[in-house]
C-alpha positions as CSV (number, residue, x, y, z in Angstrom):
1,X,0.0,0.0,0.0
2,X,1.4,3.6,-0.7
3,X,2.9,5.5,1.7
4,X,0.3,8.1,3.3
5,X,1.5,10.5,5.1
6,X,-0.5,11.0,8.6
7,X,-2.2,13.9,9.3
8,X,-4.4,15.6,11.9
9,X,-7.9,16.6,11.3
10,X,-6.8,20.0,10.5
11,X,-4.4,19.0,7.6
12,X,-4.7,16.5,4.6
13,X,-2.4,15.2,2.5
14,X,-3.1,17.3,0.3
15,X,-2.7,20.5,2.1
16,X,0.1,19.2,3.6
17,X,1.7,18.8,-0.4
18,X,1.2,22.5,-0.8
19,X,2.6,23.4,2.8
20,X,5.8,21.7,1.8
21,X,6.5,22.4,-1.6
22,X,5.7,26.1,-1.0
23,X,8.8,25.6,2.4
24,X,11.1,24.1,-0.2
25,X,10.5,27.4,-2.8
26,X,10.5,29.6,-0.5
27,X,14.0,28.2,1.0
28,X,15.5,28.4,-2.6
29,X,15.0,31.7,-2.9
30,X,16.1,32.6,0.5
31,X,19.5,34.1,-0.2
32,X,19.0,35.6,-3.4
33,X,20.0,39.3,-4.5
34,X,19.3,41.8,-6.8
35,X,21.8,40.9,-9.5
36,X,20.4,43.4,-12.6
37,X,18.0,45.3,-13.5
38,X,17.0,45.8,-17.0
39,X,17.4,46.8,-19.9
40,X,14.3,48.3,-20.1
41,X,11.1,47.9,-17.4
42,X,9.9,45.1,-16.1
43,X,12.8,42.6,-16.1
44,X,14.9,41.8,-13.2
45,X,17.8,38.7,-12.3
46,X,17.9,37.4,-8.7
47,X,21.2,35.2,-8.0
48,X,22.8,33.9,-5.0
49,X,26.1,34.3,-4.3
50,X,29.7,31.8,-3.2
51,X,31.1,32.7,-0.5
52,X,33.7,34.2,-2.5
53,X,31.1,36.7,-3.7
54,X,30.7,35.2,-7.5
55,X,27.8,34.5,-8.9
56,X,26.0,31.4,-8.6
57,X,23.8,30.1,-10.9
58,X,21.9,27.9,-8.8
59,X,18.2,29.1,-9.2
60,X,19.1,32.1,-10.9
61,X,15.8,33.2,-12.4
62,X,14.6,36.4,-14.5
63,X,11.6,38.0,-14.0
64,X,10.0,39.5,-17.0
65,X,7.0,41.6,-16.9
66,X,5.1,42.2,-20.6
67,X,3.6,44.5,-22.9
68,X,0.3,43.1,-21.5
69,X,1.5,42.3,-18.4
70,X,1.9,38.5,-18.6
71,X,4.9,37.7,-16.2
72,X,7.5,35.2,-16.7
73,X,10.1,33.6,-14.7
74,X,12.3,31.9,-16.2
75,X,16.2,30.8,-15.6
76,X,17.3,28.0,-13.3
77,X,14.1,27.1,-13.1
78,X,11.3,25.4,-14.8
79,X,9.6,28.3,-17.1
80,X,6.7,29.5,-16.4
81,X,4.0,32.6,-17.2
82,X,0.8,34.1,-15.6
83,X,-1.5,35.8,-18.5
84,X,-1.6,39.4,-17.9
85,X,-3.2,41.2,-15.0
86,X,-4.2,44.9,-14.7
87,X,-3.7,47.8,-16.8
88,X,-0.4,47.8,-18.1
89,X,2.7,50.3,-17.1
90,X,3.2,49.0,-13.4
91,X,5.6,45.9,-14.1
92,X,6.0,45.8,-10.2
93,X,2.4,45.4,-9.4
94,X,1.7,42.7,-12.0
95,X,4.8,41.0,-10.0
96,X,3.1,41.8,-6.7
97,X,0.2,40.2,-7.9
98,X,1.6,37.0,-8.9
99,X,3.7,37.1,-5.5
100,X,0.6,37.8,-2.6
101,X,-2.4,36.0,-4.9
102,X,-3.1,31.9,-4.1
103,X,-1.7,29.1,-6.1
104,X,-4.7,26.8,-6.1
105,X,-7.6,27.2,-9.0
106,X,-6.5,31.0,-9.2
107,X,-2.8,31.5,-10.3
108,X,-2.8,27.5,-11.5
109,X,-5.7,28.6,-13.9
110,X,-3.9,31.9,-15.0
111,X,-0.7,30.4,-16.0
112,X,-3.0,27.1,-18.0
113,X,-4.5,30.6,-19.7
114,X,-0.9,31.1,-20.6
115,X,0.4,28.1,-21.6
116,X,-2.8,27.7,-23.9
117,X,-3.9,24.5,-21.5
118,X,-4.4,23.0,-18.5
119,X,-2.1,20.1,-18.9
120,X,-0.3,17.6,-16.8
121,X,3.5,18.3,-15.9
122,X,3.0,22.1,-17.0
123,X,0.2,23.7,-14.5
124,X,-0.4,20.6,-13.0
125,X,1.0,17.4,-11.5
126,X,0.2,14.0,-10.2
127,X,0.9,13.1,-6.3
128,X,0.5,9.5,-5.6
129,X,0.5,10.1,-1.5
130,X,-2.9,13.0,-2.7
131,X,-4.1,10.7,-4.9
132,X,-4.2,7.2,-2.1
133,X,-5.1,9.8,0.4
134,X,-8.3,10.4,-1.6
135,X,-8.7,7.1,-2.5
136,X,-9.0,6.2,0.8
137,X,-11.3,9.6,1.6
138,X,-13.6,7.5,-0.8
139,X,-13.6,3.9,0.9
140,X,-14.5,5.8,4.0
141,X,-17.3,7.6,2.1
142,X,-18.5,3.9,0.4
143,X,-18.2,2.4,3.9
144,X,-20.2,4.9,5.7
145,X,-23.1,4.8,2.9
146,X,-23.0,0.7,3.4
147,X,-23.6,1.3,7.4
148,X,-26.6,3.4,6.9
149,X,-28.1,1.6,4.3
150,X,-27.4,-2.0,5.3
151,X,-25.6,-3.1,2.7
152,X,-23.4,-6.7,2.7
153,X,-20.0,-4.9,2.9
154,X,-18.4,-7.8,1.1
155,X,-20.3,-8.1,-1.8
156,X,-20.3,-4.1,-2.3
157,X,-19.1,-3.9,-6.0
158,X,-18.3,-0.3,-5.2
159,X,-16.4,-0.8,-2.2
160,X,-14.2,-3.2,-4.1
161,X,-13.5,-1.1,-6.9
162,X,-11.9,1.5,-5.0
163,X,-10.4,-1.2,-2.1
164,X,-8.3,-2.8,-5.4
165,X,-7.2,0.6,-6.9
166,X,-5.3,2.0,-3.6
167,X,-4.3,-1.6,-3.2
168,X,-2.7,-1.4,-7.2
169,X,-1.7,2.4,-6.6
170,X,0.6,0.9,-4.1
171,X,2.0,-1.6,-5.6
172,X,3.6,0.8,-7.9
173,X,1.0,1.1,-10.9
174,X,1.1,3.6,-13.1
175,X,-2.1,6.0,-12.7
176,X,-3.3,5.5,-16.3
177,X,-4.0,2.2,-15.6
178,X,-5.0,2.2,-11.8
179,X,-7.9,4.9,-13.5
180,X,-8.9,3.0,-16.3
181,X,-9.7,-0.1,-14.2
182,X,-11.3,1.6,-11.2
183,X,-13.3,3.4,-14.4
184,X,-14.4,0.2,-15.8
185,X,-15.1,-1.4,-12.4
186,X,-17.0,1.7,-10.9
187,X,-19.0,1.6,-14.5
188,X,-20.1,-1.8,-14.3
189,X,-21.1,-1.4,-10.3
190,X,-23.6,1.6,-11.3
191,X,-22.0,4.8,-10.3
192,X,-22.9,7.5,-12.3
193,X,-20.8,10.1,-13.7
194,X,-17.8,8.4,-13.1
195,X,-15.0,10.3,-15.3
196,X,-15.9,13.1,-13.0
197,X,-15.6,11.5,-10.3
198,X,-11.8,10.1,-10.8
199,X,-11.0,13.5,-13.4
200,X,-8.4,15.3,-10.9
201,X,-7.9,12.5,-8.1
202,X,-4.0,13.0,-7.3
203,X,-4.1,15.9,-9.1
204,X,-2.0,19.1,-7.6
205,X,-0.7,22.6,-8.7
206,X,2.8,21.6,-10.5
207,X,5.9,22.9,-8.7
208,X,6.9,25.1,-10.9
209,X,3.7,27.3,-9.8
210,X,5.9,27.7,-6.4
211,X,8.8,28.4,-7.8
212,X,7.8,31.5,-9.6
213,X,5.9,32.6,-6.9
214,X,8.4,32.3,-4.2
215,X,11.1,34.3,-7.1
216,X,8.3,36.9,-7.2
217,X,8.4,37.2,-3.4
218,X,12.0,37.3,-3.2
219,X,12.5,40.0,-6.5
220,X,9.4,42.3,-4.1
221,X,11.5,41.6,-0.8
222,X,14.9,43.1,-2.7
223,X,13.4,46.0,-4.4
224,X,11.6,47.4,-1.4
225,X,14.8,46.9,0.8
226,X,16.5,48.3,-1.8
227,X,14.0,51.8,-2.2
228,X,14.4,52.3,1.8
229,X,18.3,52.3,1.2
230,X,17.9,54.9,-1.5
231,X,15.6,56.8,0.9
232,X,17.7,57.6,3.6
């Protein structure tokens, strides 16, 4: 069986996915400065530095604001772009947006606008731990409808459907084919509306959705420490 990671009533799996792959962005970026500005508006490199003040190019990532302010970070990192927000002519606000504005459904959906799809490996990923974890959400689900309703738990057809796909997801099969049986089993039990039903199981905001965020964070953090230096 797949390895679920515990969690208290206050955190799933899946929350628990975001909460750590936002730490591990976040830390990447951590001591990152203002390498260049330029040429032009909107476009900024954020490096690290070895301790014998070179430049590293570990994560080194440009941040490029558009015409229609579409941002893109790019570099060190996997590519990525958020369609345009706001009237153009503030490159650090479109930034700020992309920075302060949530991942899930909102910024995944405005870099799928970007990319021209919502697709797999791009704006979106698959998490086997998410997807057993709701796997197992659902066998709780089937069990508790079989308690009030009397059913013979054994011969549920349901029940075993979703009992053999967490027990195949953890044997190490692919998802494609864990899907398309529990599709076909779930069909022949009865349940309606079942590509819905298994459409986004396992599915999570891809990581390079963090990574541009966190760079946006970081390029905000340096050029507002950077203004109250020129201030005083």
């Amino acid at each position: 069986m797949a390895a679920v990671v515990e969690t208290t009533k206050q955190e799933s799996v899946y929350e628990r996915y975001l909460s750590q792959l936002k730490t591990l962005a976040t830390n990447a970026f951590k001591d990152h400065q203002l390498r260049s500005i330029g040429p032009g508006e909107g476009r900024w490199v954020i490096a690290r530095k070895y301790p014998d003040g070179a430049w590293c190019s570990f994560y080194l990532t440009e941040i490029i604001v558009g015409i229609q302010n579409t941002v893109i970070t790019h570099g060190d990192i996997a590519p990525c772009m958020f369609k345009g927000y706001g009237p153009p002519g503030d490159p650090l606000a479109a930034v700020r947006w992309v920075a302060t504005s949530n991942i899930v459904n909102y910024l995944e959906a405005k870099a799928a606008s970007a990319f021209m799809e919502r697709c797999s490996g791009l704006t979106t990923t698959f998490d086997v731990d998410v997807a057993a974890w709701e796997i197992e959400q659902r066998i709780k689900e089937r069990r508790e409808d079989i308690d009030f309703d009397g059913i013979d738990v054994e011969s549920d057809k349901q029940l075993a459907a979703w009992r053999q796909a967490l027990c195949c997801l953890g044997e190490g099969w692919p998802w494609e084919l864990v899907r398309s049986e529990l599709e076909h089993a779930l069909n022949e039990s009865g349940v309606d509306d079942v590509a819905e039903l298994l459409y986004d199981i396992g599915e999570v905001p891809a990581p390079r959705l963090f990574y541009a965020q966190a760079a946006c964070q970081k390029l905000l953090e340096l050029v507002e420490k950077q203004d109250k230096l020129e201030a005083v």
